[in-house]
N, C-alpha and C positions, 0 to 999 in steps of 0.2 A: 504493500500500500504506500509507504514512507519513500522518497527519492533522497539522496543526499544530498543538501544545497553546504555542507560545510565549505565551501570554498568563499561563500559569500561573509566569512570570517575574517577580516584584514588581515590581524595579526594573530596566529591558532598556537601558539604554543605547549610544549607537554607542561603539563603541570599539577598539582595535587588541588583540584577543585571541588567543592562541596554544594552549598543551598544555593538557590538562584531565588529570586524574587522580581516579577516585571510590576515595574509602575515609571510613571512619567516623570521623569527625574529633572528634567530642564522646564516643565510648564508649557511645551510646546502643542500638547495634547496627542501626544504620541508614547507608547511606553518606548522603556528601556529594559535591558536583560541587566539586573547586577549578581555576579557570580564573585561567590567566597572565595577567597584564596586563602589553602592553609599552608602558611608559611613563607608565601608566595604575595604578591597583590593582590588585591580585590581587582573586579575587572568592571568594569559598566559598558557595555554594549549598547551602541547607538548606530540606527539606521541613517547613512549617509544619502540613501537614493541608490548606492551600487551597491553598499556592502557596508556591515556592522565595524564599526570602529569604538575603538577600546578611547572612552573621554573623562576617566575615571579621574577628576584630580588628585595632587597630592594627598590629601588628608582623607578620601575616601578608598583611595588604593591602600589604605593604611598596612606599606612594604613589612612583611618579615610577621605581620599577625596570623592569630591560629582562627579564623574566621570559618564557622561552621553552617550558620544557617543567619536569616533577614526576612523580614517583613518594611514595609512601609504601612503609614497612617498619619492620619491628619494627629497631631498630637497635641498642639496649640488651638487650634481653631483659626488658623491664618489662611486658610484657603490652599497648602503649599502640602505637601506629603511628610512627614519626618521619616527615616530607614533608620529601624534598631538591626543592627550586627550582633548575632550572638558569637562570642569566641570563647574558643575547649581547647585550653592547653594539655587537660588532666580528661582521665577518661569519666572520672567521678570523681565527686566532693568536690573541696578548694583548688581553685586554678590563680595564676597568677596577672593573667591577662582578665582587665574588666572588660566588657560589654559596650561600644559604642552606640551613641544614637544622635545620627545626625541630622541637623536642621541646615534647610537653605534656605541663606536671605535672600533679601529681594534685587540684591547687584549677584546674585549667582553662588554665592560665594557658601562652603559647608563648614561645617563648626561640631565638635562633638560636645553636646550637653553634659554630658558625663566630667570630660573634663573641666568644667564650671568649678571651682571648690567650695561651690552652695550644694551643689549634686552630689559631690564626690562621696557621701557618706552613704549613699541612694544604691553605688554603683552595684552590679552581679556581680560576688567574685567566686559563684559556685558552677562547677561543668554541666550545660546544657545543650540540647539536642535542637529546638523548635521554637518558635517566637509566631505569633500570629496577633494584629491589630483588633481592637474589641471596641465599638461603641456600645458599653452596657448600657445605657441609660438614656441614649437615642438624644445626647445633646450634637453631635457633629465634632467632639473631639473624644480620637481614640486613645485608650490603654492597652501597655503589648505588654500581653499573655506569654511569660516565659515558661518552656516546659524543662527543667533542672532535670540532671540524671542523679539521683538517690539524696538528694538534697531537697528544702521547699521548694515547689512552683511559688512563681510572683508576679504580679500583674503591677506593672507603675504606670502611674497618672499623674497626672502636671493636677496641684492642689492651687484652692483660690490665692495661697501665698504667692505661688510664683516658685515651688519646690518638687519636684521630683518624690513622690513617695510611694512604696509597694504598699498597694493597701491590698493584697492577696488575705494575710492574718485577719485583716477585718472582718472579710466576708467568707471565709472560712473554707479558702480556696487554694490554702499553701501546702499542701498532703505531701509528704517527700516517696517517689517512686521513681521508676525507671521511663522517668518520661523520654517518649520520642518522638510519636508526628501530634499533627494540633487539627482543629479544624474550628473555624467560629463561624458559625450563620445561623438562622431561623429554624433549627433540625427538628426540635422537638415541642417548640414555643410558637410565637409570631414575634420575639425579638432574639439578639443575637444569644445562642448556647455556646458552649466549649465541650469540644469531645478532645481528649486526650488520650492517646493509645499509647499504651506503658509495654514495658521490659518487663519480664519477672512475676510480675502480679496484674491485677484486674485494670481494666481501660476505667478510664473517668468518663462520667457526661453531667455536666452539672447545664444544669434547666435554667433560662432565665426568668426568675419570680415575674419580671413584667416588672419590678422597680431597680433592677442594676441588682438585687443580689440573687442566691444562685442555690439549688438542693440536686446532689450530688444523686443519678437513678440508674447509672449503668445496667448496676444487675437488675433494678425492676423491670427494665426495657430488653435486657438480655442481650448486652450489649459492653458487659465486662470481658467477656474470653479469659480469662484469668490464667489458663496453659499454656498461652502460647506469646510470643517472644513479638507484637506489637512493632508497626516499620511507619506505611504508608497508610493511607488514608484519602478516601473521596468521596463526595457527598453529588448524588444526580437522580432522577427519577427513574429507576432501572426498566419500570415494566409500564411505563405509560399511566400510571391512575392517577397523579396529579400529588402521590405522595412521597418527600424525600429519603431515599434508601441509599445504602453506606457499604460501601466499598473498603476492605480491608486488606494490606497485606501483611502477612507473619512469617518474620524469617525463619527459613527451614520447616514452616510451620505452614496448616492450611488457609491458605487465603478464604476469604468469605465475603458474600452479596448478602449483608442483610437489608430483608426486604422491610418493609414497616407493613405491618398487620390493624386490622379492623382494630383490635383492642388499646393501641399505641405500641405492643411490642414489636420487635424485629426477630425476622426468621431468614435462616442462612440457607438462600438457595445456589449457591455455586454450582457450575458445573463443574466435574468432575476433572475438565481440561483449566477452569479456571482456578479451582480449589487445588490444583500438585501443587505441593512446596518446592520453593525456590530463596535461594537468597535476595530476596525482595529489599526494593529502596523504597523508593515510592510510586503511589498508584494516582494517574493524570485520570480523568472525567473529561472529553473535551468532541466536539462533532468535527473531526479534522478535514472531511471529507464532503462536508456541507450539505450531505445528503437527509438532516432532519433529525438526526439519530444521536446521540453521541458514542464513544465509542469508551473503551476502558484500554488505556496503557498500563503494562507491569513493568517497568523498569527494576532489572534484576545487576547483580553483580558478578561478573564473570562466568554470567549463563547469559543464553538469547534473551532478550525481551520477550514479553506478550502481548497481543492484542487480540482485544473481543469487540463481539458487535452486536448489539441487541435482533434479534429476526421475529418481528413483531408479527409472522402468519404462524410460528414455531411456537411463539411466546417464551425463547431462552435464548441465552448467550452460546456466540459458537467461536471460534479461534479465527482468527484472519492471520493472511502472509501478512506479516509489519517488513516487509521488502527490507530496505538498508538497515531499517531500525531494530534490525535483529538485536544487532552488533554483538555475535555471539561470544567475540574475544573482550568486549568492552569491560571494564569495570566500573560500573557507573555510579554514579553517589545521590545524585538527584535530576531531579525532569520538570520543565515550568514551559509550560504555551503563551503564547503573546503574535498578535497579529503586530510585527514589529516593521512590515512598511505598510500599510493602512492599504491593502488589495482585498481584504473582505476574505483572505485564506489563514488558517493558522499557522503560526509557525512552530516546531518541540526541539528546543533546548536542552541538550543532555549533558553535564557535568561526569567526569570522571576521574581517578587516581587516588582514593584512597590506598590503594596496596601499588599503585603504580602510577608513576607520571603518566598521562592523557591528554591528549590535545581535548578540547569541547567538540561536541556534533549538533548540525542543525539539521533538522529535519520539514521536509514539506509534503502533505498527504498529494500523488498523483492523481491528477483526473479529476481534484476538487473545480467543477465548473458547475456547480448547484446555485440557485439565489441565496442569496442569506441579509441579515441586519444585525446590527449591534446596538446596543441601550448601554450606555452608561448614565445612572442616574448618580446625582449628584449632593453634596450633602449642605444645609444651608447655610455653611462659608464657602463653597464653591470647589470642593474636595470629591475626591470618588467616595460613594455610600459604602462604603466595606461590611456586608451584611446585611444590604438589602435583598428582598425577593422579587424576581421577576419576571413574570409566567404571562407567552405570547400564544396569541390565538390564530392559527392562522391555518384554512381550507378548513377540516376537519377533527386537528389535531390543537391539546394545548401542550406548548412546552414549556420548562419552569428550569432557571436557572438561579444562582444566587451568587453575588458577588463577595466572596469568603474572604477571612481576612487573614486567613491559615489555610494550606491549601496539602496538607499531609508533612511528609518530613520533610525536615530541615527548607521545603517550599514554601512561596507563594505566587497565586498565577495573576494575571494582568487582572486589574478592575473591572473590567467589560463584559456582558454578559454576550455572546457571542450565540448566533442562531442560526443554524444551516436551514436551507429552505427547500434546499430540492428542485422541483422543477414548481412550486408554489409560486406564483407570479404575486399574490398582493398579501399584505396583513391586516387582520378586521382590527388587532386591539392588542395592545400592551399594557398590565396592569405591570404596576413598583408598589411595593409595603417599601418604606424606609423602617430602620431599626427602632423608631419610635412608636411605630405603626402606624403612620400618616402614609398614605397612599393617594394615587392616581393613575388615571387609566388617560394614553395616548390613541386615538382612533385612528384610522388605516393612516401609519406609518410608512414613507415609502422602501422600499427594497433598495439592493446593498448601497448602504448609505449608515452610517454611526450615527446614531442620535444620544444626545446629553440630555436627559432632563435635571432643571434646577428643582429644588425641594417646593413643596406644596408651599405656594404663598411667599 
């Protein structure tokens, strides 16, 4: 399915690469790919018009750090993105490298908050896997959800002083386990949840009350897996009913489709080619092929990748050739989609070299020539909504996407809710829930074309 466009990479060098996160990094309203480098640069990846060029400045390449995983989020309310850097010098507990999180002002320019010595006291200086952006309380500025590996998780928020503070302890959300992918959106609520898939022991899912704090349901929902060893993580409508079901991967362990059931729990229908265990990274959600559908990427390490494809006459997943994207010899560490020159096709970004230097791979689905459209809804300082819902109507079918602010391990994938159309020529209607639960419905939107909605009012 996949063609190799890696050539369209300026500068490809081998290297030990980890999380990638796409969000719009310059305000030009176009994402960027920024890829961890451990021990190496961070890299930012920007579409030139020919080809992605590395425009990383100095203080965001931050040379010779142990940079594991990144989220971006509005974290001020300036209308601008912040990108929290988690970095893991130590495999667990104390590390010595803190945590960046940088802000760009309005002449360009990035700055790490952390380094403030009003913050400094604020800083991670415990080993973590996963970072994901959370507007709990639906004002338009986000707190990033850190998932620690055998230490407390922490959630920091810019306080009305003007400080940095984890208020995780508060709401009763700093559990120390073997955290490692994240996922934040609307899963089990109508405002943003946190699913955390652990190492060692049971996955988290804490609900959101509907006022910013949070009760912890994994196993009522059946949704802890407590046996198996927790990677990646995706959240998409597997079987068409309109309700969101959760994509799992467990290394060396069985992967799992749980579905959501009448009662609210979840039921693991895997297929038997989707459920082999594999050294799994993470698990992309993404329609690359514009055909209506989306599709399930398994990004594995030092085995082929997977991919499946929902056959809505079958009603189950079946295996697809992923062509280039085998990369049976790859070792890959993480996977993030971003339509990164604005053609209405996706692009997947593959990170690799934890056990060996990697050049990065990009990938483009062949024979994507479907209609599609994009929503990005917007938050009311003029940010992308990171966990809003948004489910379009269009011939027959509704599909439902959501703009996550965690998108599995060590990822995050672009803002944009992305919609293959097929051979579907018009759209009746797009309804958005923001994270506050203020919603609105856009009527026949037209085709491929990106539409931004600003917040209600």
């Amino acid at each position: 399915m996949f063609t190799d466009i890696s050539n369209c990479i300026a500068k490809n060098p081998l290297g030990h690469y980890y999380g990638i996160a796409a969000f719009d990094a310059d305000g030009d309203g176009s994402s960027e790919f920024f890829v961890c480098g451990f021990g190496g640069p961070n890299r930012l990846l920007k579409w030139d018009g020919q080809v992605l060029r590395d425009v990383a400045p100095k203080s965001v390449a931050d040379d010779g750090a142990r940079a594991v995983a990144a989220a971006a989020g509005d974290f001020d309310g300036d209308g601008r993105e912040e990108l929290y850097v988690l970095n893991s010098d130590a495999f667990s507990g104390p590390k010595e490298q803190a945590d960046r999180l940088f802000a760009r002002a309005a002449d360009g320019t990035w700055e790490d908050l952390f380094a403030k010595p009003v913050h400094r006291p604020a800083r991670n200086l415990m080993a973590g896997r996963s970072v994901a952006a959370i507007d709990r309380r639906g004002t338009g500025r986000y707190g990033f959800f850190v998932a620690n590996f055998g230490r407390p998780f922490r959630l920091y928020e810019l306080a009305a002083d003007g400080a940095i503070r984890d208020v995780a302890p508060a709401l009763g959300i700093h559990t120390s386990a073997g955290g490692r992918g994240l996922w934040v959106g609307p899963l089990v609520s109508d405002r943003p949840d946190i699913f955390c898939v652990n190492e060692g022991g049971a996955n988290f899912l804490y609900r959101n009350a509907g006022n910013g704090t949070f009760v912890e349901i994994a196993s009522a929902v059946n949704l802890a897996d407590a046996k198996e060893q927790g990677r990646g993580v995706a959240v998409l409508d597997a079987n068409g009913d309109g309700k969101l079901d959760v994509a799992t991967g467990n290394w060396e362990g069985p992967h799992r489709l749980m579905l959501r059931q009448p009662n609210g729990s979840f039921k693991d229908r895997a297929s038997p080619a989707m459920a082999l265990p594999s050294p799994v990274r993470n698990v992309v959600a993404a329609d690359f092929d514009n055909d209506g559908y989306e599709e399930l990427f398994f990004n594995n390490m030092g085995e082929a990748n997977r991919l499946f494809k929902y056959d809505e006459g079958e009603g189950n997943w079946r295996m697809l050739d992923a062509g280039a994207a085998l990369e049976i010899e790859g070792f890959g560490t993480a996977a993030a989609v971003a339509d990164i020159d604005n053609d209405g096709r996706l692009e997947l970004l593959i990170a690799h070299g934890e056990q060996t230097p990697q050049p990065l791979s990009l990938f483009r689905a062949a024979g994507a020539t479907g209609n599609w459209i994009r929503i990005q809804p917007l938050t009311r300082h003029g940010a992308p909504a990171r966990g809003a819902l948004v489910r379009l109507t269009a011939g027959w079918r509704v599909q439902t996407r959501v703009l996550d602010g965690g998108s599995g391990y060590l990822c995050q994938m672009e803002p944009v809710a992305h919609f293959g159309l097929g051979r579907v020529a018009a759209v009746e209607s797009v309804r958005i829930t923001w994270p506050d639960g203020a919603n609105s419905t856009v009527e026949s939107p037209p085709c491929r074309h990106t539409l931004r909605v600003p917040y209600p009012g």
